[in-house]
C-alpha positions in Angstrom: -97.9 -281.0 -56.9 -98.0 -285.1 -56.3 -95.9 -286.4 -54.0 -94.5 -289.8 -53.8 -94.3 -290.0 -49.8 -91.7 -293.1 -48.9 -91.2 -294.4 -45.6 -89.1 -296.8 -43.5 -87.1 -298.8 -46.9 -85.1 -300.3 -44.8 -82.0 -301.0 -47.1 -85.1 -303.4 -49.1 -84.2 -303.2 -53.3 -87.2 -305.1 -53.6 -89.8 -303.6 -52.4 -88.5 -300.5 -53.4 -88.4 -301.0 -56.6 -92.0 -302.8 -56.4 -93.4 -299.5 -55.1 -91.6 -297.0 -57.9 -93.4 -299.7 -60.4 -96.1 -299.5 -59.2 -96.4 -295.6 -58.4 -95.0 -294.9 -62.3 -96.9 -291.7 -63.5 -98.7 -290.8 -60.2 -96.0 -288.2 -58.9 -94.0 -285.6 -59.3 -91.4 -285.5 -56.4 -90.4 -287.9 -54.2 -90.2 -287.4 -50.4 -88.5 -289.7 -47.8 -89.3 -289.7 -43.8 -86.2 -291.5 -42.9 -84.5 -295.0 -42.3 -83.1 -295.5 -45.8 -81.1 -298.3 -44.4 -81.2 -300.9 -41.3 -82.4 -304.9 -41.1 -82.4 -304.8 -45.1 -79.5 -306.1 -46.9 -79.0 -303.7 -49.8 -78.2 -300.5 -48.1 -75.7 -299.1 -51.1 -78.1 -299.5 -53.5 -80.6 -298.0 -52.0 -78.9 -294.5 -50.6 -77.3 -294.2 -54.3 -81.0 -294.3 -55.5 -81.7 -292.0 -52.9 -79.3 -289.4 -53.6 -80.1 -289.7 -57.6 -84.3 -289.5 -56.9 -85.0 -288.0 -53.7 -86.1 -284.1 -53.8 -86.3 -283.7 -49.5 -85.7 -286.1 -46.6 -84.9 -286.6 -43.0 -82.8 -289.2 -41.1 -84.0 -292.0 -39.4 -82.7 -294.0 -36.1 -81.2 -296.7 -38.4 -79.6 -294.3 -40.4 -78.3 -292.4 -37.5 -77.0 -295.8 -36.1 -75.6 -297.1 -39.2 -72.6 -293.5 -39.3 -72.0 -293.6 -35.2 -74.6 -290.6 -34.6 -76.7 -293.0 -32.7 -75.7 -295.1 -29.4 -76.3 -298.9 -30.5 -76.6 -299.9 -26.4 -80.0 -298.7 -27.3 -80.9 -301.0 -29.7 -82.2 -304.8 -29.4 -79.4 -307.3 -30.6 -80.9 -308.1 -33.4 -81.2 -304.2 -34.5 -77.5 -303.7 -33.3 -76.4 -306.4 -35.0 -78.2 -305.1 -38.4 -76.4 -301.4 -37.6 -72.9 -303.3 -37.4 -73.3 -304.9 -40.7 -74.8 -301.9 -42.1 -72.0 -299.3 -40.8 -69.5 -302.1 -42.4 -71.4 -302.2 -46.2 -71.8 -298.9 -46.7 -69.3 -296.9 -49.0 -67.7 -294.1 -48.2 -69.6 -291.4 -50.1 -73.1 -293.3 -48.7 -71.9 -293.1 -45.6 -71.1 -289.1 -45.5 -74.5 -289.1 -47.4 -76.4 -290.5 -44.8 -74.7 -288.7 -41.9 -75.6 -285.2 -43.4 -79.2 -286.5 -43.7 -81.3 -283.2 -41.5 -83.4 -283.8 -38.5 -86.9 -283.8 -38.8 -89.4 -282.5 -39.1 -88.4 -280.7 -42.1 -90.7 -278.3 -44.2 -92.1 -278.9 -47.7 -94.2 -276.6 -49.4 -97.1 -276.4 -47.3 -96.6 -279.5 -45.4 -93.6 -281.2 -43.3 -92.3 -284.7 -42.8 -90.5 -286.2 -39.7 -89.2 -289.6 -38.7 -91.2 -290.0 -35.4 -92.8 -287.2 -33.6 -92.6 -283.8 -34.6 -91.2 -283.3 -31.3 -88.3 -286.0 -31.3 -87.2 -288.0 -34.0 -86.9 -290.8 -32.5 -90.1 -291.4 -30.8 -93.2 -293.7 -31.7 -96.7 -292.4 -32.7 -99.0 -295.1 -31.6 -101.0 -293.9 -28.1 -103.4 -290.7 -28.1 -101.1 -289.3 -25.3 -97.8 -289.0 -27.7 -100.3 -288.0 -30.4 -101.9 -285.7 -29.0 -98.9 -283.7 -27.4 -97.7 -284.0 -31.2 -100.6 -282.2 -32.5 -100.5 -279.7 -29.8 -97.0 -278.0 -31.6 -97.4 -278.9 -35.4 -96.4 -276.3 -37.9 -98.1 -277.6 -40.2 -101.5 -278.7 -40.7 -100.3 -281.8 -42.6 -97.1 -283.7 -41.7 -96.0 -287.0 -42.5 -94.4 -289.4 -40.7 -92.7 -292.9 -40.0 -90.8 -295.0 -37.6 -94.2 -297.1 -36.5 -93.8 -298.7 -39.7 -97.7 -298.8 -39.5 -99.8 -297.2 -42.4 -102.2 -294.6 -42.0 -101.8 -291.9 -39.0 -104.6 -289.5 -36.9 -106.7 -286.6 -37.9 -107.6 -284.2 -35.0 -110.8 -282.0 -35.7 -113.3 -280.4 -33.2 -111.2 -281.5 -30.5 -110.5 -285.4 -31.5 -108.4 -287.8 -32.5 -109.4 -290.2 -35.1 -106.8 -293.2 -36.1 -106.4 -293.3 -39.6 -106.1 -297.0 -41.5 -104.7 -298.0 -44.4 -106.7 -300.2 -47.3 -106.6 -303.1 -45.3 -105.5 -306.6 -46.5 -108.3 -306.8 -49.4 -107.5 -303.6 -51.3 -104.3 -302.1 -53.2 -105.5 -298.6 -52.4 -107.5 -296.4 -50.6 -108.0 -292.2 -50.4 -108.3 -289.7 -47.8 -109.8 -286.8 -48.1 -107.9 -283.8 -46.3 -110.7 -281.7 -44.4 -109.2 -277.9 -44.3 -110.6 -277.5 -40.8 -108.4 -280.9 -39.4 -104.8 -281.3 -38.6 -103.1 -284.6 -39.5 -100.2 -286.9 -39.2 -100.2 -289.0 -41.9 -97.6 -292.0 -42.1 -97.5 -293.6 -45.6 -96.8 -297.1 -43.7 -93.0 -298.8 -44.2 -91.9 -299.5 -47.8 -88.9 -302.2 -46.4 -90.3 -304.2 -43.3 -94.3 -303.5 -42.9 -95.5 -304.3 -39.5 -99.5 -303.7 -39.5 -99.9 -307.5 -39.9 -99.5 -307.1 -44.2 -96.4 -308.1 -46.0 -97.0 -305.9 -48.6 -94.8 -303.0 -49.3 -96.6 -299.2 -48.3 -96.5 -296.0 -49.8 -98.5 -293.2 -50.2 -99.5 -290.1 -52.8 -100.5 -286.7 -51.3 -101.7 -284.5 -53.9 -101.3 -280.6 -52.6 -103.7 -279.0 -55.0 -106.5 -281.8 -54.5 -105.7 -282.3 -50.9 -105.9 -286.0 -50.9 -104.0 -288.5 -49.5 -103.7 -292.4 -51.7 -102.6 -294.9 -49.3 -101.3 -297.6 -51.5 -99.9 -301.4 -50.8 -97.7 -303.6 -53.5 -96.8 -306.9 -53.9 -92.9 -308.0 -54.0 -90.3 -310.6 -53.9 -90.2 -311.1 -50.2 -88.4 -314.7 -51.1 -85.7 -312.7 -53.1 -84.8 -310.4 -49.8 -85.0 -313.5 -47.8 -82.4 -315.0 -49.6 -80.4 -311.8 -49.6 -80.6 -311.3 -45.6 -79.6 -314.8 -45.0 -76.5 -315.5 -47.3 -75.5 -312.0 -46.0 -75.5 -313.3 -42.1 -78.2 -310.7 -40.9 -80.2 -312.5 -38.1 -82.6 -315.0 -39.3 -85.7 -313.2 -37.8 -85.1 -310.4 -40.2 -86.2 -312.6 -43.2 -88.9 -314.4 -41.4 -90.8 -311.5 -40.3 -90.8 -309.8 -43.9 -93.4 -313.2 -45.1 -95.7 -312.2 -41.8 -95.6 -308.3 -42.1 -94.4 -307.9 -38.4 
């Protein structure tokens, strides 16, 4: 089975629908490791592609924040201010959708998928330490992951942890090759707001049978979602960042 793995789309019709063009033919079943909405200024359209296209996902913190599962006193005012105009957009039957969204990490087929750590949803994968207690309780020897909105992840094999990259700003793609005798937690980068220093939109393809991993990166109309966040109100830096990919 090929898996379209989706990340972090942040409410961003754009770049979502730059990745599904690009990623035409390569999958089978599409998979989603949270934050459907938040910061982006499309967040109907984007759960009611969701619900039509999406075989398994988890929620995010922006998606818990956007229904009230998800104290906003936690969030920087520019995020808080985002979740407000989010909760106030959404439809009813998005909403309900979004607040019955399961808490990762969440099992499928022989891997899983979680927002943040395996161990709590909501926090970051970036320092061996977090990383390292994640790998230390994984079900699986292959989960995916987002939150960092950062492509590529960490391997662990004969005792350590290797940071995984993404194709880097020259190339569209790159592949990993699963070693059976590793463990790994693989994040497919974000698809809405990037922030590994490239703009582009991220995505990956994990191939069960082959056990390999296609980190991809895509092109879109970052201009066109400018536009969008800024006749909507959102904050300013929500449309600035999106051009630097941070």
């Amino acid at each position: 089975m090929r898996y379209l793995i989706l990340s972090d789309i942040h409410a961003n019709w754009e770049a979502l629908e730059a990745v599904l063009w690009s990623a035409a033919g390569l999958y089978e079943q599409t998979i989603c490791c949270g934050d459907l909405i938040g910061y982006g200024p499309e967040p109907n359209l984007v759960v009611e592609w969701v619900r039509a296209n999406v075989k398994r996902q988890v929620r995010g913190n922006h998606d818990k924040a956007a229904v009230g599962l998800e104290n906003l006193e936690w969030f920087n005012p520019v995020a808080k201010t985002a979740a407000e105009w989010t909760a106030n957009e959404l439809t009813a039957e998005n909403r309900e959708y979004v607040k019955q969204l399961p808490k990762g990490p969440l099992e499928v087929e022989s891997f899983q998928i979680a927002h943040g750590s395996p161990l709590d949803e909501d926090e970051y994968l970036f320092g061996t330490v977090e990383v390292g207690q994640a790998f230390a309780y994984l079900e699986r020897d292959v989960t995916f992951f987002g939150h960092t909105h950062v492509q590529g992840g960490f391997a662990l094999g004969g005792g350590r942890i290797r940071v995984l990259a993404g194709p880097g700003r020259e190339r569209t793609y790159s592949v990993l090759d699963l070693d059976p005798d590793d463990a790994y937690l693989i994040n497919p980068g974000a698809v809405g707001q990037p922030r590994d220093a490239d703009p582009r939109a991220a995505y990956a393809v994990y191939d069960t049978d082959l056990r390999l991993v296609e980190y991809h990166r895509q092109e879109y109309d970052v201009a066109a979602v400018q536009d969008k966040i800024r006749r909507a109100g959102l904050p300013d830096l929500l449309a600035t960042r999106l051009a630097l990919g941070h």
